[in-house]
N, C-alpha and C positions, 0 to 999 in steps of 0.2 A: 455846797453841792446843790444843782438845781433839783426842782424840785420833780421836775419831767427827765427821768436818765433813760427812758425805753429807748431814744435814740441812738444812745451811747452804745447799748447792747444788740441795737438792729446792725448798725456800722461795722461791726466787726467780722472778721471768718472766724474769730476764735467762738468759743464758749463766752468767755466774757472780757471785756473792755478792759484794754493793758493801763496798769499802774500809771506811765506816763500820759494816757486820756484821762484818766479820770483826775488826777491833778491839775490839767490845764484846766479843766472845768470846773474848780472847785477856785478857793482863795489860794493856794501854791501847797496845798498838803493834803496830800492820796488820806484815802479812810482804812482803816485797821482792816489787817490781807486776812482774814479765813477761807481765801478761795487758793491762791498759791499755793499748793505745798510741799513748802521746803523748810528748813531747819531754822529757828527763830534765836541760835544761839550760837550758829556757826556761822563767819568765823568772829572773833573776840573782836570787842570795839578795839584794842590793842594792832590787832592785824589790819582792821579796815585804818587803823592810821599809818600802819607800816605800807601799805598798798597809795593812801592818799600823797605821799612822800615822795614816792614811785611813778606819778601818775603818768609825768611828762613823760620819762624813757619808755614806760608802758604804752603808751597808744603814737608815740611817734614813728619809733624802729618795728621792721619788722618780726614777727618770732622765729622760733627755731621751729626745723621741719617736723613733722609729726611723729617721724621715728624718732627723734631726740625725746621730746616730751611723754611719747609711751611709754621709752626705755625708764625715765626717770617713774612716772606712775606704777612699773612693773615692779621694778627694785621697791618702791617703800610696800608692794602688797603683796612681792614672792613669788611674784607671777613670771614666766616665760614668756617675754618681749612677741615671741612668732605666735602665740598662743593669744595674742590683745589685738585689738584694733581700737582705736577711738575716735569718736566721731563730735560733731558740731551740734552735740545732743544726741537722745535716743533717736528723734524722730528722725535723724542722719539715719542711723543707722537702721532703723526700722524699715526706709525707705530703700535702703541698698540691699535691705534682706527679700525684703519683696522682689525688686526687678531681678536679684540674681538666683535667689533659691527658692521664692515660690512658682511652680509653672502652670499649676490649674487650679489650685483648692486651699484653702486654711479653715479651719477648724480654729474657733474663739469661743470661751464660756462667755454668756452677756449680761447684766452689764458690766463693761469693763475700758479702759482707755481708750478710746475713740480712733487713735491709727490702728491698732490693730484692725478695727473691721471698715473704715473708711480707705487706708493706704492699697489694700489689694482693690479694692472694688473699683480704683480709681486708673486702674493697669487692665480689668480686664478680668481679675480671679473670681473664683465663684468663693466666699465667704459663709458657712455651715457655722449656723450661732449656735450653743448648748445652754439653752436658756435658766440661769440661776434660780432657784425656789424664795421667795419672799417667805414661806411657811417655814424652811429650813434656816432662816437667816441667810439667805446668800452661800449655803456654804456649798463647795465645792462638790460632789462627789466622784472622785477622779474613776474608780470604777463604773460608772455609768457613763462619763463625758468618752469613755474608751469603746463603749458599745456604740455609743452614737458616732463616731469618728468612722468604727467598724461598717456600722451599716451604711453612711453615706460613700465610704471608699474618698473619705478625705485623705489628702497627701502630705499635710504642713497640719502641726498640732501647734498652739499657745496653750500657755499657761503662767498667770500672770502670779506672782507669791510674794509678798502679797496682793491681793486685787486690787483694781480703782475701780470703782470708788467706795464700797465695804469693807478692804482694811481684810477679807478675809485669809485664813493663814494655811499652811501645808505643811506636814513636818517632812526632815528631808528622806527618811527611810522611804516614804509614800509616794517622794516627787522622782528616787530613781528608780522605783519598782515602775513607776509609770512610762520614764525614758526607757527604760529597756524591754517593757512590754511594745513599745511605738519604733522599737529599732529598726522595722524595713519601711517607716517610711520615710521620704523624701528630708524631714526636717521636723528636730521638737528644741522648741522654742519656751526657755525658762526665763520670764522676765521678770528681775528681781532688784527692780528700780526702788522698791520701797522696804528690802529687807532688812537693809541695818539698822532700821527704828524698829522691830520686832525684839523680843523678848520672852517668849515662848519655848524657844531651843540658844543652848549656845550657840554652834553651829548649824546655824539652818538653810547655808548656802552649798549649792553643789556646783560649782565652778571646778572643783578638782576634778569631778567625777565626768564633767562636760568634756574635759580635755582629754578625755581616755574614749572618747567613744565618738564614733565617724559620722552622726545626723544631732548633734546638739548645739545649740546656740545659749549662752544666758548672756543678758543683756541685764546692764547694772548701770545706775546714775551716778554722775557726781556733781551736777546742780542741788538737786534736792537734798543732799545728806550734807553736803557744806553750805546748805543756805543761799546758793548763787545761780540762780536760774539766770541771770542775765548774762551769765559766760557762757552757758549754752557747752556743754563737755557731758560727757560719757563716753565709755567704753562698753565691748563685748567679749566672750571669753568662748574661746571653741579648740578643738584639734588644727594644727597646722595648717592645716590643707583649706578648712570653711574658712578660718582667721584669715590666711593669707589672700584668699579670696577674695572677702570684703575689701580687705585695705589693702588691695594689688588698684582696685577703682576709687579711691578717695582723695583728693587732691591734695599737692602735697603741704599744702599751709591752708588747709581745713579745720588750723587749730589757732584760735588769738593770741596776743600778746599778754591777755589777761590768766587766759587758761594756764598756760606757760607759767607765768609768776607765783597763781597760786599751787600748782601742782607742784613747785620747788620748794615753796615756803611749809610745804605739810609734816615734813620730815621735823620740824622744828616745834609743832603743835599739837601733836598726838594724843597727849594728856588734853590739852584745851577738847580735841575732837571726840574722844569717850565720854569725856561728862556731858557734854550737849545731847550726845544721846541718851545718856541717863534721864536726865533732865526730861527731854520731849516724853520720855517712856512714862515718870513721874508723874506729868501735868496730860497724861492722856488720859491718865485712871482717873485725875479729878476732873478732868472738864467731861468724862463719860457721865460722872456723877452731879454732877450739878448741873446738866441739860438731861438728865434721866427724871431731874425731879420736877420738872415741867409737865402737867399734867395732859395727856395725850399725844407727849413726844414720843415716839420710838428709839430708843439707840441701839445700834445693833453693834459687835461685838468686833477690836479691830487692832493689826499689828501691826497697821501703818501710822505715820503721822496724820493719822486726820479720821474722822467719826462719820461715818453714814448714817444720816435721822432721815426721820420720817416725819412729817410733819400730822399735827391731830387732822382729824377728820372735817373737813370744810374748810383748809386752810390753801392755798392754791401759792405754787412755790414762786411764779414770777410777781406774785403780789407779794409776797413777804421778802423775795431778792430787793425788789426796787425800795420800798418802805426803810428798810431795815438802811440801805445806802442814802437814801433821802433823807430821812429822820435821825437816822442813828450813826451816821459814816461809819458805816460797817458791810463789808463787800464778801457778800456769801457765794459758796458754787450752786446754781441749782441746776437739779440733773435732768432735766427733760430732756436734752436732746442727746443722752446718752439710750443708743438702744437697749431695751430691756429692763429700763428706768423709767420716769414718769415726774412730771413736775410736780409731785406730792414729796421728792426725794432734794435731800439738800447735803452734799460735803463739805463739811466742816474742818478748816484745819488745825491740829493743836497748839495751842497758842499761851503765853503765859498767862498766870491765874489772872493776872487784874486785866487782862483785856477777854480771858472768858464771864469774868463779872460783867462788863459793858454788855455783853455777846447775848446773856441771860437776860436783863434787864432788858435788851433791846427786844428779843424774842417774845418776853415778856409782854410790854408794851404792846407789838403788833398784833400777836396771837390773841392776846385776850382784852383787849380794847383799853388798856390805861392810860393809853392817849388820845391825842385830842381828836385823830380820827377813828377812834373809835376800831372795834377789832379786825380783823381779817376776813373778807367775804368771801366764798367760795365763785361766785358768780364772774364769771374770764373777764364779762363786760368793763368789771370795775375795775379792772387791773389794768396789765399793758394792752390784751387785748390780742396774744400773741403766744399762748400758750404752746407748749411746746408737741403738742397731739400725738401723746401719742397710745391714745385708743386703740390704732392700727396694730401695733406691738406688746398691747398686754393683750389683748386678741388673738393674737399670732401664738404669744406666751400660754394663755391658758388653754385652746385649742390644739397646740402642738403635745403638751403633757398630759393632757386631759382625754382626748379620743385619740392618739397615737400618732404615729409621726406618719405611717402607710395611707392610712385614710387622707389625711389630712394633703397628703403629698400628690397620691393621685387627683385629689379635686382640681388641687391646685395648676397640678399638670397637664388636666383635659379643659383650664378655662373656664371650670366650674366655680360657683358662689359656693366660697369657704361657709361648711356645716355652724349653725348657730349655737357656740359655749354652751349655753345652757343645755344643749341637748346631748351632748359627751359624758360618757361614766365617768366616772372617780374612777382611778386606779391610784391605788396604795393609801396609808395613811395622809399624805402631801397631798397627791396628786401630781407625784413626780413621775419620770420618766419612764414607761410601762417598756424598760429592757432590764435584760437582766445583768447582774454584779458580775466582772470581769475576773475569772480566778487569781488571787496572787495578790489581787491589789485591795488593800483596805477600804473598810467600810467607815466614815465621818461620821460622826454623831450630831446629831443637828446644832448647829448652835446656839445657845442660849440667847434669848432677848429681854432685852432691860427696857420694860414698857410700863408706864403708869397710868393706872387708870383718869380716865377724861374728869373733867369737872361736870359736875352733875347739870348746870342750865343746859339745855340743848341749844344743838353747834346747828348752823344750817347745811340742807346737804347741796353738795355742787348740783348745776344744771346738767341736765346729758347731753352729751356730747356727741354730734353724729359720728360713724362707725364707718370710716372712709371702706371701698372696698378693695382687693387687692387687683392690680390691674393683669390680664393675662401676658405671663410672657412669650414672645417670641423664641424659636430656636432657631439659632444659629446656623449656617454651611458645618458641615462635620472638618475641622481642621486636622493636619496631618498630626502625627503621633509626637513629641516632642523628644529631640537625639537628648538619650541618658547622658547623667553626671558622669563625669571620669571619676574612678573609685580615687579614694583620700588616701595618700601617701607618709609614712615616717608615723614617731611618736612623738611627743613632747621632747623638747632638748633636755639637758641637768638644768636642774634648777640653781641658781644663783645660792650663795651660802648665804647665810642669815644677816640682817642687820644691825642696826643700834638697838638698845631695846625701846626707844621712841617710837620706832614703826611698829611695836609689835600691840600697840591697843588699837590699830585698825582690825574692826572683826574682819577681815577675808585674809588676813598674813598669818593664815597658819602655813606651815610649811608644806611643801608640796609631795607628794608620795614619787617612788621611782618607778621609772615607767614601768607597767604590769600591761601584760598581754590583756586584749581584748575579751571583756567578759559575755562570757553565753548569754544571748538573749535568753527573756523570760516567752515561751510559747502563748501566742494568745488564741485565748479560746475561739471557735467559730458563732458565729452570731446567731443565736437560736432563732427558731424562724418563728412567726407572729401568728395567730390563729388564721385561718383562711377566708375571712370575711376583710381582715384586714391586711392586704397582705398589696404591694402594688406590684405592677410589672418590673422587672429587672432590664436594666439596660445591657447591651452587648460589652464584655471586659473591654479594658483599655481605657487612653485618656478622654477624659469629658470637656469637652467645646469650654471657654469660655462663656458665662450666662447659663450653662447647664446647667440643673441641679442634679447631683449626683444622686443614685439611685431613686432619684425620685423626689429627692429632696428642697428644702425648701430652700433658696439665694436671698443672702444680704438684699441684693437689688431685688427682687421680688418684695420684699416687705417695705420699701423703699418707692417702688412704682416704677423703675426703670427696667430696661433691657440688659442690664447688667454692664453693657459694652459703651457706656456713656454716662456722663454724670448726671444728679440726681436736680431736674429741673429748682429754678431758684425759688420757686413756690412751695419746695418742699413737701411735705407728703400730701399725697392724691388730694384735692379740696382745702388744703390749710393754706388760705392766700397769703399771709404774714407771719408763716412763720421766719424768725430770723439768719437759722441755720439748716440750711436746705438738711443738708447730711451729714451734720456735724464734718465738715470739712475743717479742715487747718488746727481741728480743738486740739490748745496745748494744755492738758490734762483732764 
């Protein structure tokens, strides 16, 4: 591996330089994946030879149409063929949820997968972030993300279970008191790309409960949970009418010859496909614990395949990304250019023990100088040089929780200089979100964090960093009102009778309930109003322009630097000449 890889990672739209570049660059063998994450045990070297066997008929002929191949994925998981769609990855389908079912607004907890808040901003939507608590552990709290949804009059809710890039979790009682408290709006959106490495709840998917109710989406992987990102497959699960929708638009050999093979071959592997998740769940608790004992690591608490740390104090993440691949061929994610992140933030994927031994030692090594160059400087200078800035967004973050979302909204909306952090009260013990708990829905307890105290030498502290400031937005011509959905028609069909009992250690084949009438929404409360110092002007009802911020609120693009209705210049935020990914475009996790 050379020794200069900033290249590697400038060249790219992704987050980071695909498997295939970095092995041309190297002697012909990539560095050990912690940035990927997918399943390290699925499928069996057994099956990659039964596939190796196959190779010719596989990429010669063409595959079967897509409704063939769902059919076969429905049957091994019990699912209703009208009720699926599958796409060419999530971000297929993420991308046809956007153009067909968002029309003005989504609502995203941050930080979290990068399409979610880049794919609408990139159409035109106004994106309402619900910024996660570092004091809480990242953890979710769905009653407060529903006030905030409330007061911006967002139309499209996400929620990711569990999250990228902290792994954090939901149980499912909580995740449908939430869909049915969101029932009149436009679309809620359960992405549960990384649920089946959980272990927390048996059952902690609500896919059955999607198909019974007219505005849900969940959207579920099968690269990551079979190991195979490079086939590029997932599906989604909704009522007739959403499903049929999607995949009424998706072409009709939108599915490979690979995808094909292995979705036929899984009925025969089920056992093989439960232990692998055993396994990953296994080797998650020890690699939590032996990067827990690294003195001034953070790990924070996690039901996905892969561990969110925190790096000690003065350690700067694209200098320990590049080092660790230089030095150590070992290929980390670091999170700078995920909004709501910061390049102090690094995803880790689980990986077996003797390649978290390397992972340690390497950490080891750069963190605390045991090698030849001595330890990790905080200083950008000495790194790539490319940091990923974003000052602008823990700014936004501690500003928006800190002196309220009213204040902060009107400055922002008369073109005024955003009020200075330090000079916002604390509100609550965090310093979270000064709205109040949504009745009905559970209160999360914070999440625990597994931190160990720093080593006693003193660390240096990083240099400051200018404090770009947010540029004013433009508003829009008022556009016409958008012609309403046709309401969603039928139930779920019978479900198919049971199968071998191979398919039945897939966790989502449980059996599917008979179709039950539509249940009562949950009422949701009205959004208590703010003291009257902080309170901003209310826009006129109805839809909001593209680049509005709904009641006043704060747009993706706005913290971003653009107008909302165009992409995010290649310089990236306001004054960062290099950074490499303007707005995290194209990042594939």
């Amino acid at each position: 591996m050379p020794d200069n890889v900033t290249s590697l990672f400038r060249s790219t739209a992704a987050h980071s330089p695909s498997m295939a570049a970095l092995t041309r660059e190297s002697d012909g063998a990539g560095p050990v994946d912690f940035c990927i994450p997918c399943n390290p045990y699925f499928p069996t070297p057994a099956m990659f030879d039964e596939m190796a066997a196959r190779l010719r008929d596989i990429i010669t002929y063409y595959p079967s149409s897509a409704d063939t191949i769902t059919a076969e994925l429905c049957s091994l998981l019990r699912l209703p063929p009208q009720c699926v769609a599958m796409g060419n990855g999530s971000t297929e389908l993420i991308t046809w949820i956007d153009h067909l079912l968002v029309r003005e607004s989504l609502a995203v907890p941050v930080p979290t997968f990068g399409r979610w808040t880049d794919q609408p901003m990139e159409t035109g939507k106004r994106v309402d972030m619900f910024p996660l608590q570092e004091s809480s552990g990242f953890a979710l709290d769905l009653a407060q993300y529903a006030e905030f949804i409330r007061a911006r009059g967002t139309r499209v809710a996400v929620v990711c279970n569990p999250n990228n890039p902290d792994g954090g979790f939901l149980h499912k009682h909580a995740v449908v008191q939430f869909m049915d408290a969101m029932a009149d709006l436009d679309l809620v959106v359960i992405d549960e790309s990384f649920l089946e490495f959980a272990d927390a709840e048996n059952e902690p998917s609500v896919v059955q409960e999607a198909m019974l109710r007219p505005n849900v989406i969940v959207l579920r992987s099968l690269g990551k949970n079979f190991g195979l990102h490079g086939i590029r497959f997932g599906y989604l699960v909704a009522n007739p009418a959403l499903a049929g929708r999607v995949r009424s638009m998706l072409p009709k050999w939108n599915l490979n010859s690979f995808a094909e093979y292995v979705v036929f071959m899984l009925k025969e592997h089920g056992a093989e496909y439960a232990r692998s998740l055993h396994q990953v769940r296994r080797d998650r608790m020890d690699m939590s614990g032996q990067l827990s004992s690294l003195p001034g690591l953070t790990v924070y608490p996690s039901q996905g395949n892969f561990l969110f740390v925190r790096l000690p104090v003065g350690a700067e993440g694209t200098v320990v990304r590049d080092r660790l691949l230089t030095e150590h061929r070992i290929l980390v994610r670091e999170c700078g250019n995920k909004i709501g992140s910061s390049s102090r933030f690094l995803r880790l994927v689980v990986r077996p023990q003797v390649d978290v031994r390397r992972l340690v030692s390497g950490l080891e090594q750069v963190l605390y100088g045991t090698s030849r160059r001595g330890a990790a400087v905080p200083e950008q200078a000495t790194g790539t040089g490319y940091s990923s800035g974003t000052a602008a967004v823990d700014r936004l973050v501690s500003e928006t929780n800190g002196a309220g979302t009213h204040g902060l909204a009107q400055a922002a909306g008369a073109g005024m200089p955003l009020p200075a952090a330090a000079s916002a009260p604390a509100v609550g013990a965090g310093g979270g979100m000064p709205v109040p708990a949504a009745a009905g829905l559970p209160q999360p307890e914070a999440r625990p964090v597994v931190q160990e105290a720093p080593r006693p030498q003193p660390v240096p502290q990083p240099a400051p960093q200018p404090v770009p400031q947010p540029v004013p937005q433009p508003v829009p011509q008022q556009l016409p009102p958008p012609v309403p959905f046709p309401e969603p028609a039928g139930q779920p069909a019978p479900v198919a009778p049971p199968l071998a009992p191979a398919a039945a250690v897939f966790p989502t084949s449980a059996p599917m309930p008979a179709p039950m009438p539509m249940p009562a929404t949950t009422p949701m409360p009205a959004t208590m109003q703010a003291p009257a110092p902080m309170q901003a002007p209310m826009p006129p009802a109805g839809p909001t322009p593209p680049g509005v911020p709904a009641r006043g609120g704060l747009t993706a693009a706005q913290v971003r630097g653009t107008d909302g209705l165009s992409m995010a210049p290649a310089t990236g935020w306001p004054g960062a000449q290099s950074w490499p990914e303007a707005a995290g475009m194209g990042q594939a996790g």
